[in-house]
C-alpha positions in Angstrom: 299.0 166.0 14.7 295.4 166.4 15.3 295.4 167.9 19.3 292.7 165.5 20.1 295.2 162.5 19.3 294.2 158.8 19.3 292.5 159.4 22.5 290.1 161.5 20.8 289.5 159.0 17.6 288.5 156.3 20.5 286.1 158.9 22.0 284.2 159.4 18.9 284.5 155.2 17.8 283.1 153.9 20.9 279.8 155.4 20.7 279.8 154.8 17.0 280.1 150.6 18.2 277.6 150.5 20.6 274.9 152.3 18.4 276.0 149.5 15.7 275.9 146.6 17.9 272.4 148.2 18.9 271.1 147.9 15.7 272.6 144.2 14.8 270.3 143.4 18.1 267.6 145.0 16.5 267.9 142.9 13.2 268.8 139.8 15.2 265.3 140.1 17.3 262.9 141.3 14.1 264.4 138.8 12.4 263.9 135.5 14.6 260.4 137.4 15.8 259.1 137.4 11.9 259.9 133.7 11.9 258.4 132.6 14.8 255.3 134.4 13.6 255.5 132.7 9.9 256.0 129.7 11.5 252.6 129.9 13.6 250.3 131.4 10.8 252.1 129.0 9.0 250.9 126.1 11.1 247.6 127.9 11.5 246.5 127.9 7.4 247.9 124.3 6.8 245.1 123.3 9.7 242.6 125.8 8.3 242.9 125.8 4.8 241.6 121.8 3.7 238.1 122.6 5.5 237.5 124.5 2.0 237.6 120.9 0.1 235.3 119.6 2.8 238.0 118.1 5.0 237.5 118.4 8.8 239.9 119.9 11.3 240.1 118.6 14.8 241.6 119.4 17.7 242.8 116.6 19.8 242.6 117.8 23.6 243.8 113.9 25.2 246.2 112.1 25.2 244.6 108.4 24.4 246.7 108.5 20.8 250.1 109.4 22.4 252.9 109.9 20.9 251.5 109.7 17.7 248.6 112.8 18.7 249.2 114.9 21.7 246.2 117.3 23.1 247.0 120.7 20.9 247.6 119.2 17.9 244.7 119.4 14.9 244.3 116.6 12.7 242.8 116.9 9.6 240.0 114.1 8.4 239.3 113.6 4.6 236.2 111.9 3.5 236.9 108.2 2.2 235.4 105.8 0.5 234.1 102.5 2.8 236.5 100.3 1.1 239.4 102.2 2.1 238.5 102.1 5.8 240.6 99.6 6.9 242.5 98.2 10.1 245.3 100.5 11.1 243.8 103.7 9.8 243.2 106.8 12.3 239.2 107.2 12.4 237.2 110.1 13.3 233.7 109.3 14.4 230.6 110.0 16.4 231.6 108.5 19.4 228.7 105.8 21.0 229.8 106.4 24.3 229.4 110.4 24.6 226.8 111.2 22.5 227.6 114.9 20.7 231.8 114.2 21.3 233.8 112.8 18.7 236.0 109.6 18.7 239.6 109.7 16.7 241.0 106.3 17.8 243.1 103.7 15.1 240.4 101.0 13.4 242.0 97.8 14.9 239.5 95.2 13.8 236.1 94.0 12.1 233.3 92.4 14.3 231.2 89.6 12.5 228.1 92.3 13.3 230.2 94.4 10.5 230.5 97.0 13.5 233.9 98.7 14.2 236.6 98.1 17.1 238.3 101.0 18.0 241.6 101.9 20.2 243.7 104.6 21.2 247.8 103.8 20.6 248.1 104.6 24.5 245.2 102.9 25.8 245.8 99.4 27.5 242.5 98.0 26.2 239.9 98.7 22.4 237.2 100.9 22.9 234.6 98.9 25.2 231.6 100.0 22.3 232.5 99.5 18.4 231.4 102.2 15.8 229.2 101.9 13.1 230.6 102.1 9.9 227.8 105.0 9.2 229.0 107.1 12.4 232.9 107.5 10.3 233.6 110.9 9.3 236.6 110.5 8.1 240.3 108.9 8.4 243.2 111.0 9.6 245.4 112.6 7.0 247.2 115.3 7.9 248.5 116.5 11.6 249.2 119.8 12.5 251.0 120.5 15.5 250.7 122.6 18.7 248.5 125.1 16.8 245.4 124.1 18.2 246.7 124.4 21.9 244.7 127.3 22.4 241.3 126.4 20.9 241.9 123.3 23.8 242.2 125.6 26.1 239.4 127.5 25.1 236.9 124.6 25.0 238.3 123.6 28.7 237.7 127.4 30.4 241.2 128.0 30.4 241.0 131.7 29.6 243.7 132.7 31.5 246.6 130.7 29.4 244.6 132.0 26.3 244.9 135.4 27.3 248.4 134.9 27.8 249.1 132.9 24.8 247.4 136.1 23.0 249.8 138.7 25.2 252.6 136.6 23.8 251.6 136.6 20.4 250.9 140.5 20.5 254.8 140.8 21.7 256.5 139.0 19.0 254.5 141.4 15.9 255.7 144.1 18.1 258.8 142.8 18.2 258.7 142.2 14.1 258.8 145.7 13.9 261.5 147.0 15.9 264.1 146.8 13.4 261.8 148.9 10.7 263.4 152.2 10.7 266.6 150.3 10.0 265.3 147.9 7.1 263.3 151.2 5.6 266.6 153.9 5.5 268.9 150.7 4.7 266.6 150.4 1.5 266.2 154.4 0.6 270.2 154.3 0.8 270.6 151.5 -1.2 268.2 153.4 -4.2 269.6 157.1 -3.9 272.2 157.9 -6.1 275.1 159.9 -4.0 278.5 161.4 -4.6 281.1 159.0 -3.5 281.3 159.2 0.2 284.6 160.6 2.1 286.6 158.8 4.1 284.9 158.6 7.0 281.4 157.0 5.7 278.4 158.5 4.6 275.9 160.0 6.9 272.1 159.7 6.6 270.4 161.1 9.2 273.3 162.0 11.1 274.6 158.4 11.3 277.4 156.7 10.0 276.3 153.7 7.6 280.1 152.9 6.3 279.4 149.8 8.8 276.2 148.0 10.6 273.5 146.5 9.3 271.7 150.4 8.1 270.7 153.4 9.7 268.0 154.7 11.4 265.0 156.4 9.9 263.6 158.5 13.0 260.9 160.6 11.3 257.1 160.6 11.9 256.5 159.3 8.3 258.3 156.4 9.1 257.1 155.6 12.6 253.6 155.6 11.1 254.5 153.6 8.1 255.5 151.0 11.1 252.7 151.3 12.6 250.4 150.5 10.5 252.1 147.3 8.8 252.8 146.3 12.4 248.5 146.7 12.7 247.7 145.2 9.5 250.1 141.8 10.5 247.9 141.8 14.0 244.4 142.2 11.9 246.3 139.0 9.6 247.5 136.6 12.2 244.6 137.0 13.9 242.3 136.5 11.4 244.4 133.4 10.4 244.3 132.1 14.3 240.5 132.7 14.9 239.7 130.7 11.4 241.3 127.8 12.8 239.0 128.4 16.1 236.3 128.1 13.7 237.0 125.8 11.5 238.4 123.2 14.3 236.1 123.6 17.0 235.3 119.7 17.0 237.3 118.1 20.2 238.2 114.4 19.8 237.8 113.3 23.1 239.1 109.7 24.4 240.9 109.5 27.7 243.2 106.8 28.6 242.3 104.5 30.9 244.9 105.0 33.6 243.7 109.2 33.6 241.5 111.2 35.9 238.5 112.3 35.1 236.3 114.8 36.3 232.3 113.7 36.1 229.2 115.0 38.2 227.7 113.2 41.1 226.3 109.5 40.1 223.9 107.5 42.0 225.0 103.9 40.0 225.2 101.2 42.7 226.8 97.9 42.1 225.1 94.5 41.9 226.1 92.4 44.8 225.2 88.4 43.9 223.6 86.3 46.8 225.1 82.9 47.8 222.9 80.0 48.8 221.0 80.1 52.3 220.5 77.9 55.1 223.3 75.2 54.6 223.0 72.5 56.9 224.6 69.2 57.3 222.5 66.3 58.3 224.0 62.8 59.4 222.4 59.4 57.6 224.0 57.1 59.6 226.4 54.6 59.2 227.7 53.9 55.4 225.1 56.7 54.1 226.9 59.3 54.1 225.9 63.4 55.0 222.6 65.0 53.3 224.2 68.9 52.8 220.9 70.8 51.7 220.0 74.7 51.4 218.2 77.6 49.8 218.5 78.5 46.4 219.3 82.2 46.1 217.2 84.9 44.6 219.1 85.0 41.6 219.6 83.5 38.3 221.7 80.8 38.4 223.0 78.1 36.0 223.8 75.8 38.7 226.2 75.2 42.3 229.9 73.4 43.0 230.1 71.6 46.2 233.4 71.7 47.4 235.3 69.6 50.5 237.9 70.4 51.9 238.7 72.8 48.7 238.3 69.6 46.7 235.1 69.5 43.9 232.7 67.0 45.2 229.8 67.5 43.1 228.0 69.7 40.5 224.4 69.6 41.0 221.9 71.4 38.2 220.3 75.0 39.3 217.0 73.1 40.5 219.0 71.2 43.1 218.8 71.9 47.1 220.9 69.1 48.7 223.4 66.7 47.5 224.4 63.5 49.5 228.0 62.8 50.5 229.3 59.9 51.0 232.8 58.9 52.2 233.6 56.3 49.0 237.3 56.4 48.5 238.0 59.6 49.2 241.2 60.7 50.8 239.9 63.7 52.9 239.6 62.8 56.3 238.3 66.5 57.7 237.4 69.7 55.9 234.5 72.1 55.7 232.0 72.0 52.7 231.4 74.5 50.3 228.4 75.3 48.3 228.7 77.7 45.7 225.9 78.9 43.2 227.3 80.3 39.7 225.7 83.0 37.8 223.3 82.2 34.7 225.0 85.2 32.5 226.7 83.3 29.6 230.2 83.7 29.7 230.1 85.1 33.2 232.6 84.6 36.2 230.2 85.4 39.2 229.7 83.1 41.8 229.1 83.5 45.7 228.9 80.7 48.4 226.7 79.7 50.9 226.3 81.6 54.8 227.3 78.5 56.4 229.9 76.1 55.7 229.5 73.1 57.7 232.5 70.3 58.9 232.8 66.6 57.7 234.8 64.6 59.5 234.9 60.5 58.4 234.5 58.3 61.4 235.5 55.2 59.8 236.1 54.3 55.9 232.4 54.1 55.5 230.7 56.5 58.2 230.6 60.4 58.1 229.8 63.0 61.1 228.5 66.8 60.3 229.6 69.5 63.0 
């Protein structure tokens, strides 16, 4: 018997195992690094390549059409005719309310004006200004995910995750390479015609390849030959990443309502109606009633409600400045008067009430008192 025994055989295998498992790593790593690379160039030409037939990528950077669109995500507008823009189609458009942005919000609805209401899927309310049907680019056809994350990120000064997203990317066509060597001498074994190997496996290169995935190809030739494919896949994917940064530059910009937004300093100050003036109560004596006059308000209004006691007495027109109340059959006994002017605005809500609000108090069934 051999004087190194079994103990020597497992001295000589174990090193053999760990060098093979080595390279299965290898090959496990290149292997799910080359697809997440295919996957993202991928992503990236599907996004890219329609602008040649005169499509338009976008890059949506809110989140006003969630789920449906999420912020990273380029969609892809194709030209239509007018009669095939019709309610429940995606729209990308000038939008009217930030002039030079784009709008990409679902067509919900025609305005007798033949103007266009708008609204984003996760919005609460439609766009508060339609679109012309002359400011449509285009409807949405085609969405692309995640790939336009970084262009987003660009447009919003975000250089830092760019740069990282770019570190990242350099990693993984590094790490496409690192099973080369093995891939390469697998391949020149596979082609070389050899004598039948012994027993123990065939060596190229000093390593066993009876077992394992290959064997390793450590000369300068190949190093370079890696090299340069691993260069020429940077010089590809990045040609294929910074087309889509050209091609889908556009942002379609729509935040939801219930968001924060950042804006610079305004000086808009809010419209604050005036009520009536002056409200006095005067007493007419017995069976006449109370004369409650004041000032109309610097404001355009459509008219007042008097109110008593919370209860609607009377609606005088806008030219009116006193109204005469009388006890009748009323059921009130005490309460304060009200006058109240109502904006002119058609349609409006606004109203304010006078600066004074004056007591009524009935005496008898016939007979009033002011306080």
């Amino acid at each position: 018997m051999d004087s190194t025994g079994v103990g020597g055989q497992h001295r000589h295998a174990r090193p053999d195992a760990v060098l093979e498992a080595l390279d299965w790593t290898r090959v496990v790593v290149g292997t799910a690094a080359r697809a997440i690379v295919a996957t993202v160039v991928g992503l990236a030409l599907w996004a890219a390549a329609p602008a040649v037939l005169g499509w338009q990528p976008t890059t949506v950077v809110t989140g006003s059409m969630a789920p449906r669109l999420t912020p990273g995500d380029v969609v892809v507008s194709r030209p239509v005719p007018e009669p095939d823009v019709v309610p429940g189609r995606v729209l990308l458009a000038d939008d009217p309310d930030q002039p030079g942005h784009l709008r990409l919000h679902r067509y919900v609805e025609a305005r007798d004006d033949g103007t266009l209401v708008t609204k984003g899927d996760a919005n609460p309310a439609a766009d508060s200004t339609p679109l012309d049907r002359s400011a449509v680019h285009g409807v949405g056809y085609l969405r692309v995910p995640w790939v336009g994350v970084p262009v987003a990120w660009a447009h919003e000064g975000r250089w830092g995750a760019v740069a990282g997203a770019a570190a990242v990317l350099a990693g993984l066509l590094a790490l496409c390479a690192v099973d080369g060597g093995l891939r390469r001498a697998g391949r020149e074994a596979r082609g070389a015609s050899a004598p039948p190997p012994p027993s123990g496996g065939t060596r190229v290169h000093g390593r066993r390849s009876a077992r394992g995935p290959a064997v390793r190809d450590g000369s300068r030739a190949g190093a370079r030959h890696a090299a340069l494919r691993q260069g020429g896949a940077l010089l590809v994917t990045v040609a294929v990443l910074g087309g889509v940064g050209l091609v889908a530059p556009d942002r379609a910009e729509a935040v939801p309502f219930a968001a924060s937004t950042t804006s610079p300093p305004s000086r808009v100050t809010a419209a604050v109606m005036p009520g009536p003036t002056k409200v006095t109560c005067v007493s007419n004596g017995p069976g006449k009633g109370v004369t409650i006059s004041w000032t109309k308000p610097n404001w355009a209004i459509r008219g007042y409600d008097v109110s008593w006691g919370g209860t609607r007495i009377a609606s005088p027109d806008a030219a009116a400045t006193s109204v005469v109340v009388t006890a009748g059959l009323l059921d009130i006994t005490s309460g304060k008067i009200t006058v109240r002017a109502l904006d002119a605005g058609p349609g409006s809500v606004w109203s304010a009430d006078g600066d004074a609000q004056p007591t009524v108090t009935v005496v008898t069934s016939l007979s009033l008192t002011c306080s």
